[in-house]
Each structure stands twice: as C-alpha cells, then as structure tokens.
C-alpha positions as CSV (number, residue, x, y, z in Angstrom):
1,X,-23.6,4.0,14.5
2,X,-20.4,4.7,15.8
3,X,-17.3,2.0,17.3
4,X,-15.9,3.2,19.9
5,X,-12.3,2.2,21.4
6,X,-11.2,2.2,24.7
7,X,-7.8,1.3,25.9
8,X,-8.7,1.4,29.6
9,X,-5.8,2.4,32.5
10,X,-6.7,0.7,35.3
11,X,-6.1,3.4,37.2
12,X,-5.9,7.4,36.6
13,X,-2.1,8.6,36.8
14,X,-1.6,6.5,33.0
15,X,-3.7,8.2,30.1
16,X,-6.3,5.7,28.4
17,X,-6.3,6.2,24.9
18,X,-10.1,6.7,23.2
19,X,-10.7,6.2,19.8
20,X,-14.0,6.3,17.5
21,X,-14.9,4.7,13.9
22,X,-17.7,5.9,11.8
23,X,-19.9,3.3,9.9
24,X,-17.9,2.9,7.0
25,X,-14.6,2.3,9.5
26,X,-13.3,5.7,9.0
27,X,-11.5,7.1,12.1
28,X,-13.5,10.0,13.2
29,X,-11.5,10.9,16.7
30,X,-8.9,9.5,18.7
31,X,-7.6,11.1,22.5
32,X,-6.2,10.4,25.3
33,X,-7.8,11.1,28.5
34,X,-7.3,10.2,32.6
35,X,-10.1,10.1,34.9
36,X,-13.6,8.8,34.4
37,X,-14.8,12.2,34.0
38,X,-12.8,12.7,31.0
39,X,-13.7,9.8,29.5
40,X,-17.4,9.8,29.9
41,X,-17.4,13.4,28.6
42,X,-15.1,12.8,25.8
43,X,-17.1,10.0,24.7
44,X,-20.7,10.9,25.0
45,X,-21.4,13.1,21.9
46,X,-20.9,9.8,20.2
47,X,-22.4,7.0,22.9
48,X,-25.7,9.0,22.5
49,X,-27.2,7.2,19.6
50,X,-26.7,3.6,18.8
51,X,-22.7,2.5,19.6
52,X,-20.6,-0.2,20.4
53,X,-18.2,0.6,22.9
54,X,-14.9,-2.3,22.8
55,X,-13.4,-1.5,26.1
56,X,-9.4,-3.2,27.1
57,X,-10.2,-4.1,30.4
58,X,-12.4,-6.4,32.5
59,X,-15.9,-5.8,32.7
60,X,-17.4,-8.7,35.1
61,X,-15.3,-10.8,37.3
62,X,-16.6,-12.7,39.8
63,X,-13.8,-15.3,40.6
64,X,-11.7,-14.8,44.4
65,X,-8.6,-16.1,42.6
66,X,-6.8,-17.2,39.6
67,X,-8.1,-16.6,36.1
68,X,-11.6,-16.0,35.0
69,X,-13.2,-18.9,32.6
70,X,-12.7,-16.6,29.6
71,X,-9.0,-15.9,29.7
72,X,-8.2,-19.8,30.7
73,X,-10.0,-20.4,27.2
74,X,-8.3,-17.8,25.7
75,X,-5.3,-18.3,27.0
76,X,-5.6,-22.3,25.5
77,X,-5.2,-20.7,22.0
78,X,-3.6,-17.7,22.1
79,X,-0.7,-18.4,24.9
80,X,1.8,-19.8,22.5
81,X,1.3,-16.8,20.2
82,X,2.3,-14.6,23.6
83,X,-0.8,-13.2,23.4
84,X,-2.4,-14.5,26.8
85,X,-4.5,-12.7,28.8
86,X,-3.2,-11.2,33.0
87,X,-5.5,-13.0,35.2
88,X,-8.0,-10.9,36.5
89,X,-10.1,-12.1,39.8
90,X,-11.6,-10.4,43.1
91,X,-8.4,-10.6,44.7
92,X,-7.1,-7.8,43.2
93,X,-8.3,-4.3,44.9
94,X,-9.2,-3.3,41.3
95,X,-11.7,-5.5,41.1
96,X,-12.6,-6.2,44.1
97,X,-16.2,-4.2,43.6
98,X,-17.2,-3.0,40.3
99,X,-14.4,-2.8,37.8
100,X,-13.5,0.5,36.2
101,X,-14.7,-0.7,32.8
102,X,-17.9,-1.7,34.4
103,X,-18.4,2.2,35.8
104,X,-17.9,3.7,32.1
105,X,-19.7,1.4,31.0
106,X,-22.8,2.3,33.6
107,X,-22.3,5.4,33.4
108,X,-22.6,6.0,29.5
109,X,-26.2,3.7,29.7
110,X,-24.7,0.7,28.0
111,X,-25.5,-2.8,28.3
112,X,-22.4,-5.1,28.7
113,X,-24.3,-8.7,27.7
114,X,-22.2,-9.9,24.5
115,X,-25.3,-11.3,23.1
116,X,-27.6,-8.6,23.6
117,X,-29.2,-7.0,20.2
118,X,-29.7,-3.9,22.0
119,X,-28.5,-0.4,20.3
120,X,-26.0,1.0,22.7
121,X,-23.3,-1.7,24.0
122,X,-20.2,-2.3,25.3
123,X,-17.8,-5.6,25.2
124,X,-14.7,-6.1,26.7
125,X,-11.8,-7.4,23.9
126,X,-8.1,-7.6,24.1
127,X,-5.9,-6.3,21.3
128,X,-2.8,-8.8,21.6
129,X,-4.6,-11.8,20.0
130,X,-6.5,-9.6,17.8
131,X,-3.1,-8.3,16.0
132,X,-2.7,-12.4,15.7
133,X,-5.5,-13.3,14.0
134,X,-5.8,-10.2,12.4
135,X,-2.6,-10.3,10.3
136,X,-1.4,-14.0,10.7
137,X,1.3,-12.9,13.1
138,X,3.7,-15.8,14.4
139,X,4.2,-13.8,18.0
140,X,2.9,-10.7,19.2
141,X,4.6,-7.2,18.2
142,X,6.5,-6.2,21.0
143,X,5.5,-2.6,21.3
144,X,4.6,-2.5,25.1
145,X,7.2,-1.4,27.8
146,X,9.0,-3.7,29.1
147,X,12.5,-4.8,30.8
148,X,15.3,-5.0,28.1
149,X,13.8,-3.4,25.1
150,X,14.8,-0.3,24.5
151,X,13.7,2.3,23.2
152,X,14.6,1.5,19.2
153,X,12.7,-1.7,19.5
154,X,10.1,-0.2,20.6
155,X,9.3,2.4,17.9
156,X,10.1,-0.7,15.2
157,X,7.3,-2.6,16.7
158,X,5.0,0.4,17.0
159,X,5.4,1.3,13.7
160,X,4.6,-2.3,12.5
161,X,1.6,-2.2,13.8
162,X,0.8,0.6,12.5
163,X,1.3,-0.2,9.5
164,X,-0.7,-3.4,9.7
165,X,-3.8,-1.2,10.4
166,X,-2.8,1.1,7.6
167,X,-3.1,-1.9,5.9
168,X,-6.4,-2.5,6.9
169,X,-7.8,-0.2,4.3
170,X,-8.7,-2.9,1.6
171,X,-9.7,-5.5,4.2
172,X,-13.2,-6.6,5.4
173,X,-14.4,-4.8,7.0
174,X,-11.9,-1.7,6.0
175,X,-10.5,0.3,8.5
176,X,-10.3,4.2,6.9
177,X,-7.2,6.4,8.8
178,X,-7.5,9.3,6.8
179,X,-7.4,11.8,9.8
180,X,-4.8,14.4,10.3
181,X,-5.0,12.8,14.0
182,X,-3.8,9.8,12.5
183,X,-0.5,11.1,10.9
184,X,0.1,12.5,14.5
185,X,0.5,10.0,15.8
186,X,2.5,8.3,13.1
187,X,5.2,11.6,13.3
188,X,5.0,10.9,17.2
189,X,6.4,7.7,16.7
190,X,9.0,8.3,14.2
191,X,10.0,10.8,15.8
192,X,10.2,9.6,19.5
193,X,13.0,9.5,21.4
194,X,11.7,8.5,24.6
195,X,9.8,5.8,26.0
196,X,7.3,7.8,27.5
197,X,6.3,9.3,24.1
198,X,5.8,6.0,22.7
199,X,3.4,5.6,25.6
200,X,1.5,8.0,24.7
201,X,1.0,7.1,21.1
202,X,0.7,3.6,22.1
203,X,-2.4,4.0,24.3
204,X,-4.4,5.7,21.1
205,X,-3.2,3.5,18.6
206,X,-4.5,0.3,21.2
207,X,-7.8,2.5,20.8
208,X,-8.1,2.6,17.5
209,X,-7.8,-1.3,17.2
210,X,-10.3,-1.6,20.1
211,X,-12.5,-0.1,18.2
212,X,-11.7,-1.7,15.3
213,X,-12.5,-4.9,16.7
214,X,-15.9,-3.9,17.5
215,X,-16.6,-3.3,13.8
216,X,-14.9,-6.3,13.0
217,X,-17.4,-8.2,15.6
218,X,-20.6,-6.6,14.4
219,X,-20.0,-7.4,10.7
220,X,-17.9,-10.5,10.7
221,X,-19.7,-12.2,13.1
222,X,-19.0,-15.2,11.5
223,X,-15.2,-15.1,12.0
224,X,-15.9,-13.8,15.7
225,X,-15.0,-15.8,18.5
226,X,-16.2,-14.9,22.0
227,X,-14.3,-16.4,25.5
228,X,-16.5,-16.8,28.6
229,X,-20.1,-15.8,29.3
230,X,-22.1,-12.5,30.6
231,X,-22.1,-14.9,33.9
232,X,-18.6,-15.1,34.7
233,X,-16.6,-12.4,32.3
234,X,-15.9,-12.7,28.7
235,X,-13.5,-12.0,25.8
236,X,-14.2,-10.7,22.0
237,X,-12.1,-11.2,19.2
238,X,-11.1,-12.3,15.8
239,X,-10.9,-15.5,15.5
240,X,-7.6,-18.0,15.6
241,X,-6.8,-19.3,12.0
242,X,-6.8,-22.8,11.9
243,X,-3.5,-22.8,9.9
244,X,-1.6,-20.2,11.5
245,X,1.3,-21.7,14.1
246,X,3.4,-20.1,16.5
247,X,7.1,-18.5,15.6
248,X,9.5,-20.8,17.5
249,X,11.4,-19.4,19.7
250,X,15.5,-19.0,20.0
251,X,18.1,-19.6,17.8
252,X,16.3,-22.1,14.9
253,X,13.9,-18.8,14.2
254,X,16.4,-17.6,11.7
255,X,16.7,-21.2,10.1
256,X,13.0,-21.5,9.3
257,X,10.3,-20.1,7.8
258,X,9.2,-17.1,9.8
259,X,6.1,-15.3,8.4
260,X,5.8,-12.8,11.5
261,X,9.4,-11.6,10.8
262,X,8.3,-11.4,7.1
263,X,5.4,-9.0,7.8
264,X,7.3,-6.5,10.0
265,X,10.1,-6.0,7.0
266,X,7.1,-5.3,4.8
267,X,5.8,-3.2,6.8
268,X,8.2,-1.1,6.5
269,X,9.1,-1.8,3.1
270,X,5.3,-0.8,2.0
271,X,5.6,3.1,2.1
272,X,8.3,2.7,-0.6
273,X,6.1,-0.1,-3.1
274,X,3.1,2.0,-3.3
275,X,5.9,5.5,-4.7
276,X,7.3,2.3,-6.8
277,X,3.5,1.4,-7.7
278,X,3.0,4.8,-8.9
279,X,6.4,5.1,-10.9
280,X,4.9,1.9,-12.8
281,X,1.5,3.6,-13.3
282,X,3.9,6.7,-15.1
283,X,5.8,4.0,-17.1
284,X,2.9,2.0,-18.1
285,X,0.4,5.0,-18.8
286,X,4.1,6.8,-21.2
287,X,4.3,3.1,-23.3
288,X,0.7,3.1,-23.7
289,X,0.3,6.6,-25.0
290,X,3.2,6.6,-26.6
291,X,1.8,3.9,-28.8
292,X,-1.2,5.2,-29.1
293,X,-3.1,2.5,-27.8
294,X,-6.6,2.9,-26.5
295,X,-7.2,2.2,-22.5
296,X,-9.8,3.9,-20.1
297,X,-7.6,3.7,-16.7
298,X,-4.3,2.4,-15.4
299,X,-4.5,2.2,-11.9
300,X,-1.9,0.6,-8.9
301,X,-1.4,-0.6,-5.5
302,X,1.0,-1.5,-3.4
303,X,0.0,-4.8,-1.6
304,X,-1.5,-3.9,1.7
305,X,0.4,-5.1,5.0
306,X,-2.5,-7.3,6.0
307,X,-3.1,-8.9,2.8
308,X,0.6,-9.8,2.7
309,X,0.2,-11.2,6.4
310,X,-2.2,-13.4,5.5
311,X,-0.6,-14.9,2.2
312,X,2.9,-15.3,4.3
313,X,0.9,-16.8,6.7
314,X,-0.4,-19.8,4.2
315,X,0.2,-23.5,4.4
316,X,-1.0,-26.5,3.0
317,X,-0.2,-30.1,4.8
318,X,1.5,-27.8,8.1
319,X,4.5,-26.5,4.7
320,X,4.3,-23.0,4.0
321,X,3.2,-22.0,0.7
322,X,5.6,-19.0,0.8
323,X,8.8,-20.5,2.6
324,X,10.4,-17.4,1.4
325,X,7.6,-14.4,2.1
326,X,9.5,-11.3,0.7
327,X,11.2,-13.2,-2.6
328,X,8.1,-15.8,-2.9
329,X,4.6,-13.2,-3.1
330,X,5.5,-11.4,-6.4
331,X,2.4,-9.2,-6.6
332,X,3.2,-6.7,-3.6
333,X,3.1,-4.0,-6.8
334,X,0.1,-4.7,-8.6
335,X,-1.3,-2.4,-11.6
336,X,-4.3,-3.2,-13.5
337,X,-4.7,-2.0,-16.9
338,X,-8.9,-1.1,-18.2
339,X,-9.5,-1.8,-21.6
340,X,-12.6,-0.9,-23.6
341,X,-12.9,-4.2,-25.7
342,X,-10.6,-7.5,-25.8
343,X,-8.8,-6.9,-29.0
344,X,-6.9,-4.0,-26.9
345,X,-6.0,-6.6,-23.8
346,X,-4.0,-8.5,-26.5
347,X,-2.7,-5.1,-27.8
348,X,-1.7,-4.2,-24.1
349,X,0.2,-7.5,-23.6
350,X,2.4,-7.4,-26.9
351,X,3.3,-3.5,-26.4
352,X,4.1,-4.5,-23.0
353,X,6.0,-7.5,-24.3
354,X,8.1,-5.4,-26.3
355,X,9.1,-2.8,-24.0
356,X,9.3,-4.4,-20.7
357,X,10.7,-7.9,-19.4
358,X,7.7,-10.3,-18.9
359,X,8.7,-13.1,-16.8
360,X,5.0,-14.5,-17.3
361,X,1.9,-14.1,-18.8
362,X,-1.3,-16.3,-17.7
363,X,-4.3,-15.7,-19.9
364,X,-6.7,-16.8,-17.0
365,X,-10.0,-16.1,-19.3
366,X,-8.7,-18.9,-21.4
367,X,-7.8,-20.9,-18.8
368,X,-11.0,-20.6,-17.2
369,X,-12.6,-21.9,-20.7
370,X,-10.5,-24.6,-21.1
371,X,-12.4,-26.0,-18.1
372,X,-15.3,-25.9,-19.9
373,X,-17.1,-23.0,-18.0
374,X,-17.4,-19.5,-17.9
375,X,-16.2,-17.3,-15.2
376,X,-12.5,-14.7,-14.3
377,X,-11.3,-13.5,-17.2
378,X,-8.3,-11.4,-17.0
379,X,-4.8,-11.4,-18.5
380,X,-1.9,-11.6,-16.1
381,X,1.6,-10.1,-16.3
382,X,4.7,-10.7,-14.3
383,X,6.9,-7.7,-15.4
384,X,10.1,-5.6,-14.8
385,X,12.3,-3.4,-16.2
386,X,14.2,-3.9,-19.4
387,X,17.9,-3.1,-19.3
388,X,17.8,-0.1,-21.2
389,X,15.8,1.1,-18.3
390,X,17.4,0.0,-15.8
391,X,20.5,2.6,-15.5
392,X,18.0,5.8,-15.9
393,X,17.5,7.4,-12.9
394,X,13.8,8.1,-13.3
395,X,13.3,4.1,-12.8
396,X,15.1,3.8,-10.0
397,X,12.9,2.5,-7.3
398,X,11.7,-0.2,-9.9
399,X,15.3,-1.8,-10.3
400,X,15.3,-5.5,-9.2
401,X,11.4,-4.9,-8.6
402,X,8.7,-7.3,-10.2
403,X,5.2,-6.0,-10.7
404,X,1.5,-7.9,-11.6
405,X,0.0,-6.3,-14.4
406,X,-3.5,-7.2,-15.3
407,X,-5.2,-6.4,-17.7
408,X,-8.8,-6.9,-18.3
409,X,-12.0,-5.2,-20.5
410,X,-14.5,-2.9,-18.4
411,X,-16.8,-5.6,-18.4
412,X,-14.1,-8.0,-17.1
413,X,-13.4,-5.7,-14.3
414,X,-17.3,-5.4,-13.2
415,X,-17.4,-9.0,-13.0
416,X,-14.2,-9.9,-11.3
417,X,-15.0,-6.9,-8.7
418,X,-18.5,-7.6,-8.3
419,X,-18.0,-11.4,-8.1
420,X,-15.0,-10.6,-5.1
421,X,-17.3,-8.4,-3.0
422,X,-20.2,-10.7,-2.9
423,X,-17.9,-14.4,-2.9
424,X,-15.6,-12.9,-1.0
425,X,-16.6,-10.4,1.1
426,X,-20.0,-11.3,1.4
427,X,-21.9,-14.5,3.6
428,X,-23.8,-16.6,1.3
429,X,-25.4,-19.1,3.0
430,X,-23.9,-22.7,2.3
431,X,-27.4,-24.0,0.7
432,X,-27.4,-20.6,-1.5
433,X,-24.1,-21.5,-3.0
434,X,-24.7,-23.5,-6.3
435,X,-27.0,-21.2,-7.2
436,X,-24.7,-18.3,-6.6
437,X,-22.3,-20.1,-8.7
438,X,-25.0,-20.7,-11.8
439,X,-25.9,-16.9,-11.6
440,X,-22.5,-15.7,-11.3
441,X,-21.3,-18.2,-14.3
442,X,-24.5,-16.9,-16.3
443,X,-23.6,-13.6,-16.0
444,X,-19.7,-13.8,-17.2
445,X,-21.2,-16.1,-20.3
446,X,-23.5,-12.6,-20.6
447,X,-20.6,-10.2,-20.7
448,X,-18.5,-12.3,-22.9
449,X,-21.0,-11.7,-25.4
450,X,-21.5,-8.2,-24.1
451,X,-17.5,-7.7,-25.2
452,X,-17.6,-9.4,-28.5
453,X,-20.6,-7.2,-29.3
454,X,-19.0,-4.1,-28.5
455,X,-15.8,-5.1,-30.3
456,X,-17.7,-5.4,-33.8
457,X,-19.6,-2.3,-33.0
458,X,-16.5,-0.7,-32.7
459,X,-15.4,-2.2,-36.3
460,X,-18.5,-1.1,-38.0
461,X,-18.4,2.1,-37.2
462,X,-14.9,2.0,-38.0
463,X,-15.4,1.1,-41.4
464,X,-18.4,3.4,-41.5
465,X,-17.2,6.6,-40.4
466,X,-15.9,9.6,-42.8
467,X,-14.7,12.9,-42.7
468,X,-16.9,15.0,-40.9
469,X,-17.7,19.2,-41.3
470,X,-14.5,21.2,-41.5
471,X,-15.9,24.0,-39.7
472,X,-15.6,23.8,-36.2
473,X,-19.2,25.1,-34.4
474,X,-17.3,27.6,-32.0
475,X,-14.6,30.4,-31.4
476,X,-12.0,27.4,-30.8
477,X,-9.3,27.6,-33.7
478,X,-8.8,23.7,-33.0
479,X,-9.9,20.9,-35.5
480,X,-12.9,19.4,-32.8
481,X,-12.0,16.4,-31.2
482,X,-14.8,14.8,-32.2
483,X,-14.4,16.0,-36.2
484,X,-10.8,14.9,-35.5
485,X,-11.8,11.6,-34.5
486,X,-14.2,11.0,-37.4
487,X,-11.5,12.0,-40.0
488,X,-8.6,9.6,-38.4
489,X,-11.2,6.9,-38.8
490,X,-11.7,7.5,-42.4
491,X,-7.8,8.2,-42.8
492,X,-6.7,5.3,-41.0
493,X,-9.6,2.7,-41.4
494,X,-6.9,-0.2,-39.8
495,X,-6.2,1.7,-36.8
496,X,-7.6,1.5,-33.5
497,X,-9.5,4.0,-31.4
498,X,-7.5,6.3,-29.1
499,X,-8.0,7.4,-26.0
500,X,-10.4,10.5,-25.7
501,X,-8.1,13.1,-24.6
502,X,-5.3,12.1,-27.1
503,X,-7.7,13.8,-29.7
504,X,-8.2,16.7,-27.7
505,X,-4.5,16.7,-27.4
506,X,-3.6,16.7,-30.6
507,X,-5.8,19.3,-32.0
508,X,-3.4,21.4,-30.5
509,X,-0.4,20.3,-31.9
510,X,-1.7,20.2,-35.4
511,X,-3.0,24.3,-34.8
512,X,0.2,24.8,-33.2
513,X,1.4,23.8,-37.2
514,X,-1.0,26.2,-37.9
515,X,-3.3,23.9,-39.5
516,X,-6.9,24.9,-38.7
517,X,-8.8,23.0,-40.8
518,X,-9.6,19.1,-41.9
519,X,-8.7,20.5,-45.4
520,X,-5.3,21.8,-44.8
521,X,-4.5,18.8,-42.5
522,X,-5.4,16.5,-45.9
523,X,-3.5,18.4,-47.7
524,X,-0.2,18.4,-45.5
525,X,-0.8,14.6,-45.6
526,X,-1.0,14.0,-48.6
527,X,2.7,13.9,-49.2
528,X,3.0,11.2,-46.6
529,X,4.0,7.8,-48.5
530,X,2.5,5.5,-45.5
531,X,3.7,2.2,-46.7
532,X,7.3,3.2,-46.6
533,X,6.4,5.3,-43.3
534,X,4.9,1.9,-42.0
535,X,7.6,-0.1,-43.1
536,X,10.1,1.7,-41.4
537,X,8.3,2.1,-38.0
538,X,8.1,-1.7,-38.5
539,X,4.8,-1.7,-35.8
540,X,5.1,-4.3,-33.3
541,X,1.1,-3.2,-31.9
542,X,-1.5,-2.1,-33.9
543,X,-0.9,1.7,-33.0
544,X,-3.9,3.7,-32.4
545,X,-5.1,6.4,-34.9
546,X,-3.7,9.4,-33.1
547,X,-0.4,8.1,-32.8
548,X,-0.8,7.4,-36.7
549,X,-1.3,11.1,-37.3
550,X,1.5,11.7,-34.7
551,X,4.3,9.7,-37.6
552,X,2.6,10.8,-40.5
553,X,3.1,14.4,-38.8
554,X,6.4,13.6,-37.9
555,X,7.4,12.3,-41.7
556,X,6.3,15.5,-42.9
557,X,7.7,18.9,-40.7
558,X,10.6,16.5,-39.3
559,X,12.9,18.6,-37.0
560,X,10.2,21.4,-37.0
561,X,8.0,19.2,-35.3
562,X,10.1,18.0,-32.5
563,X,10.6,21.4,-31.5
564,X,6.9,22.3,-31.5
565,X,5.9,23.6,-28.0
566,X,4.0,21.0,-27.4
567,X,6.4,18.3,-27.9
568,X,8.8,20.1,-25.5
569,X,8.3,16.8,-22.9
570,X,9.1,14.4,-25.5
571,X,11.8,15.4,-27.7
572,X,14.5,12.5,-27.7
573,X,11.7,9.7,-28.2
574,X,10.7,11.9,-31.5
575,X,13.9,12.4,-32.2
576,X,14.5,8.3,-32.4
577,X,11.5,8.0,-34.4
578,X,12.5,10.4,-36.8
579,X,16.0,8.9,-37.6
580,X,13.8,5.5,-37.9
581,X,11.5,7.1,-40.5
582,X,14.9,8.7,-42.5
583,X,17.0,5.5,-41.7
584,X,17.0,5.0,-45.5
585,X,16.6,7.7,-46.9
C-alpha cells in the first residue's frame, strides 16, 4: 500500500509538491509538479493498487459563504495555536463547481468518504495543526511566505520542521527519509538564498507530511481526529493533546516557559548530539575494552526532535514538568550498554564510576523489586566527562555535555524492547489490560531466572575449563581463539569472559612476540609474579581475562611490548600501566 501526499496549488502557475511513503513509512518519491496532467501521471504508477491519497486542499464544499462545518470545528481547537483553517465556501470561483482536489481525486478512481474501508482513497488533511499535535508545538513554524519575514526566518523555520520529521524516525508510526531526494531538499534549504527557492522546497516537504499524516490516520486511528462529514466537507488529523497550551504571545514569551521555542533550538542543536552520541559510543566502547570487560554491543542515540517535543511539552496540574526544556531533559544523548549476564552490569557501572563523572545512578530492576513485583530492569547512568578529559581535544563536543547510560543484560533488553512495542506502541484493548500486565510480569520473573541461570553456567564452566590442544587445526600461525579462550580460563580461573574478538585480537599480538604455541605462552608466563602484578594495578573492576594476559604480557617484555605493531594505537595508556607495574621496583 502506498501514502501518498499532496500539497495541492489551487491553481497551476505555483508547483504542488507530491510525495509518496511505502508501508513501512519510508519515503519512496517526492516531486513537484503543475497542472493536473502532471500530477495524475506522476502519481498513478503508485494510485494503481491499494493507496491513500492525503490531499492539502478542499475536497467537498457545499456552503455559499463563510466557513465549512469542518474548519469552524477545527478552527475551535487549533486557532489559538495559529493553525486555523482559510474558509473555503462556493463563493470562491475555485470552488464554485468541483474543487481541484475533487478532479484528482476522480480522476485517479478514488473514493473521497473518510469512513470508507475501500482500498484506494483519498482525504483531505491540513498540515499546520498536524506539526501541532505532532510535536507539541506552542504556535505554528513560520515557514510560509508572508509580509515581514524575511528570508533568514524563513529557512530557520523550514529547517525546524525538517528536522521534526527527521525526527520522526523512532516514532509511531516511523517516518523513514533515507532518500537522496530527501537530502535535496535539505541542501536546498541550507543553501537558499531566495524566497522563491524555499518555495519550492517547501511545497515537497508539505507533501511529505501530507502523506505522512495519512499513515499516521490509517494506523493510529485511535489518536485520529476527523472535522466535518462526507456531507458537508471534512478535515483529518492528529489529534489535539489534551495538555498542550498555546505560546503566549508578545513580550512575556521570553519570561515563561516556552516549549515551542525549546524544540526549534533542538532542532538544530540535534545534528551535533547524535556526532556527540557517537564520540560517547568511542569513549565508552575504549574504557570497556581497555578493561577488558565483557559486553555484546554499545550502541547510541541522540534524542529525536519529536520525542523531545513531546517531553518539553509535559505538564502536570497546567506546570510544566520541564520549565527549563534544553537544561531540564538530560537524556537528549542516550547510550545503552548490552551485557551478557548481570554480574557484568555491576562491572559496567563501577568501571564507569571510575573513569567518568556519574552524577546518578538508578538501579531501576531493584527499584522495581522493592515494589514487590517483577518487571524493567535496567541500570541507569547520568554521566560526563571527567576533568582529565575534559582539556583533550578528542572530547570536545562532550564538554559541559550529560549523557544516559543504560545498561542492561540481553535478556533485559528483549523485555524492555518487547514490553515498549506492544505497551506502547501497540492498542491493547482496555479489558485485555490486567492480563497483559500478569503475562508481561510472568515473563520478566522468567528471564530473571533465565539470567541467574546463565550467570552460574558461565561460573561452571569457568571453573571447569582447561588448557586445550596446543596445536592449532590450520595453516594459521595464531594460538586459536577458541584454544586461547580455554587456556585464559584455566590461567585466570577469577577472571571474567572477554569479548569474542578480544581473543581473536590478541592471538596476534602474542604471535607478533613470536609465541606460537600454548606452551611457549606458559612458559613466558611463568615468570610473571601476579600477586605483586595485581597489587600494583590495584583493580578497581574485575578485569576480563584478556586484559589479564594483556599485564601479565606487559610485566614481562615491558618497553618491547609497547612498541609492538600492534599496540601502535595505544602506546601512552601502556606506557602508564607499565610505570604502575615498576612503580616499586
């Protein structure tokens, strides 16, 4: 099925902008086009099969004058956002017979009644108090042409709003603007000058939101509100938030909260959390495998635009929850750090202690248990740097920057994500509820046992395992992973597993020693004395068992080692360890 957008001219000297989303809400064309002709032809290879067609423009009116029942309703709720409806009545020579929205329509074969079930259909929708309810905006963006905003203004607006459907990405349903098309337009409006360029970018981008609304409709029916009737001329959109109020107007703005002027900093700000999201993800992912603890992912996200709409936009007893948007939401960087069992969440949180500034730490698994029930588990971070980090210019977008970490076991992670799609993103129906929450509640009282399981697994076969073959079962000179692996176990019987790859990794260090062999790697350490070597690195983490081999190798080749090849990226932190092994000697 596709959703199609129309951002209809009324009349064929200005361009109307077409746009069209693919089932999963990924944008799959967007145009601009001028006379009927061109539209009809530049949307029927995708109005064949089954389509919703969201047209910007009146489809019935049958009123001589004044407005039409549906924009008089419309206008009751949305007017103080500035996002009423034109009055639109038989009056006017454009729709004094049928309107031009009507004739697409007719022409393309598709039935205009909002309520039909029928496969091909179109609806008329406005996109002003969409962008309202949509992302929790105080006013409309000011983004159309219009007497005393120039041409700077303009392009600020129109890049808001693009960003707020960029934003769209992780919201239900998602909007997906992956398309070359897409960062067209985006350049075009950077990089406009004019007003009639912003025109033209404006008129696709209204498409795109069109059609985004008829997604929106079809699978959020529930948070759909329709204006009018097939009889006398109707209006889809989003529905009003109950909580959201208008942006007051003049001088007080400033004075007050102002969630609307909050979200349009963001959105600009965004592009430069998610590079700050990532230089996180490199700091975290360095600290872990530095240490040698064990993880499966570390992953990040800036906060989207629309998800930080809608928590500016909160209030409770008519007070903002957020009076300060931008200082008050402190997870617009959020990483989230995969463990395999639970003993390696606590790991996580006390490396992460030790290197980083935590501001807070909220264990919600055992808050969640001391309410006597079973449900989200996951351990929350509030982080930032620490001041030896904070002069290095590799850190520099994270200066003066907070960032959630949580951190959670694979099973943890299923739950949590299974439990948002279908709470959250889902429509149980009310009567289904309790049950829901018995079955979800079952299910993390399952996977708690699930993780303590697998954690004593791991400990047997900790204690279990031994040195395996010395001969590796191929041309590859490397000690196998795998035999690696087996032999650490046995070597370092208190240490924790490592991380796949790290084994892998360090084969080739130790060959690069010219060790090729479990036998000569015994026998170099041999010489090791590990309760002075542990003394000294005084261990504030139980450190995995490759970064074990990693000291012991360290204690014995010294400087030679820190020049090895393949400790070319890492020489100063070596180099610090090393005067910490020899700090007595």
């Amino acid at each position: 099925m596709h959703f199609i957008g129309v951002d209809l001219a009324w009349g064929v000297r200005r361009p109307t902008g077409l746009a069209v989303l693919d089932e999963e809400g990924r944008l799959v064309h967007v145009s601009a086009a001028k006379t009927d002709d061109e539209i009809v032809a530049a949307l029927e290879p995708y109005a064949e099969g089954d389509c919703l067609v969201a047209i910007d423009a009146p489809l019935i009116v049958t009123n001589p004058t004044g407005n039409r029942p549906a924009e008089a309703a419309l206008n009751k709720d949305f007017a103080r956002f500035d996002a009423g409806a034109h009055p639109a009545n038989t009056s006017k020579a454009e729709f004094r017979e049928q309107p031009r929205g009507a004739r697409i329509a007719a022409r393309l074969g598709l039935d205009m009644n909002p309520r039909s079930g029928r496969r091909r259909r179109a609806i008329e929708v406005y996109p002003h108090p969409a962008t309202v309810a949509l992302f929790h905006l105080g006013r409309t963006l000011k983004y159309k042409h219009k007497t005393g905003r120039d041409v700077d203004q303009l392009r600020a607006e129109l890049l808001v709003l693009l960003g707020l459907l960029e934003g769209l990405v992780s919201a239900d349903p998602p909007l997906l603007l992956d398309n070359p098309s897409w960062l067209a337009l985006r350049t075009a409006t950077e990089n406009a000058e004019r007003k009639s360029e912003l025109r033209t970018v404006e008129d696709q981008v209204d498409a795109v939101l069109c059609a985004y609304i008829g997604l929106f409709s079809t699978r959020a029916p529930d948070r759909t509100t329709t204006y009018g009737d097939f009889a006398t001329g109707y209006i889809v959109t989003p529905t009003l938030p109950d909580d959201l109020r208008p942006t007051p107007r003049g001088q007080v703005v400033a004075e007050i909260n102002d969630p609307g002027a909050a979200v349009r900093e963001y959105a600009a700000l965004q592009p430069t959390l998610q590079e700050a999201a990532e230089q996180y993800v490199r700091l975290v992912t360095s600290i872990l495998d530095e240490a040698g603890i064990n993880y499966l992912t570390v992953g990040s996200r800036a906060k989207s635009v629309a998800s930080f709409a809608a928590k500016a936009a909160r209030t409770v007893d008519g007070r903002p929850v957020y009076p300060d948007p931008l200082r008050d939401i402190t997870d617009q960087i959020g990483l989230r750090v995969i463990t395999y069992v639970h003993s390696d969440v606590q790991a996580v949180a006390d490396l992460l202690d030790d290197q980083v500034v935590v501001h807070d730490d909220r264990d919600m698994g055992e808050e969640t248990a001391s309410e006597g029930r079973f449900g989200y588990a996951s351990r929350h971070l509030l982080v930032s740097l620490d001041p030896a980090r904070e002069g290095q210019a590799a850190y520099e977008l994270l200066r003066g920057r907070q960032a959630q970490i949580q951190i959670r076991t694979v099973l943890q992670h299923a739950w949590a994500e299974f439990e948002h799609d279908i709470r959250y993103k889902g429509t149980i129906p009310s009567e289904h509820v309790p049950d829901f929450d018995r079955r979800f509640t079952l299910a993390a009282g399952l996977l708690e046992l699930a993780d303590r399981e697998f954690s004593t697994i791991r400990d047997r076969l900790r204690q279990g395992m031994t040195a395996a073959r010395t001969e590796a079962l191929d041309d590859d000179p490397r000690i196998s992973p795998r035999e690696l692996a087996a032999f650490l176990a046995g070597q370092y019987a208190d240490a924790g597993w490592s991380r796949t790859d790290h084994y892998g990794w360090i084969s080739g260090v130790i060959l690069e020693l010219g060790i090729a062999s479990l036998t000569e790697l015994g026998e170099a350490l041999r010489s090791v004395d590990e309760e002075t070597l542990m003394a000294r690195m005084d261990y504030r983490y139980p450190p995995g068992a490759v970064r074990r081999l990693d000291d012991a190798l360290l204690w014995v080749y010294g400087e030679a080692y820190v020049e090895l090849r393949a400790n070319a990226h890492r020489k100063p932190g070596l180099r610090a360890r090393l005067a910490k092994m020899r700090d007595s000697d």
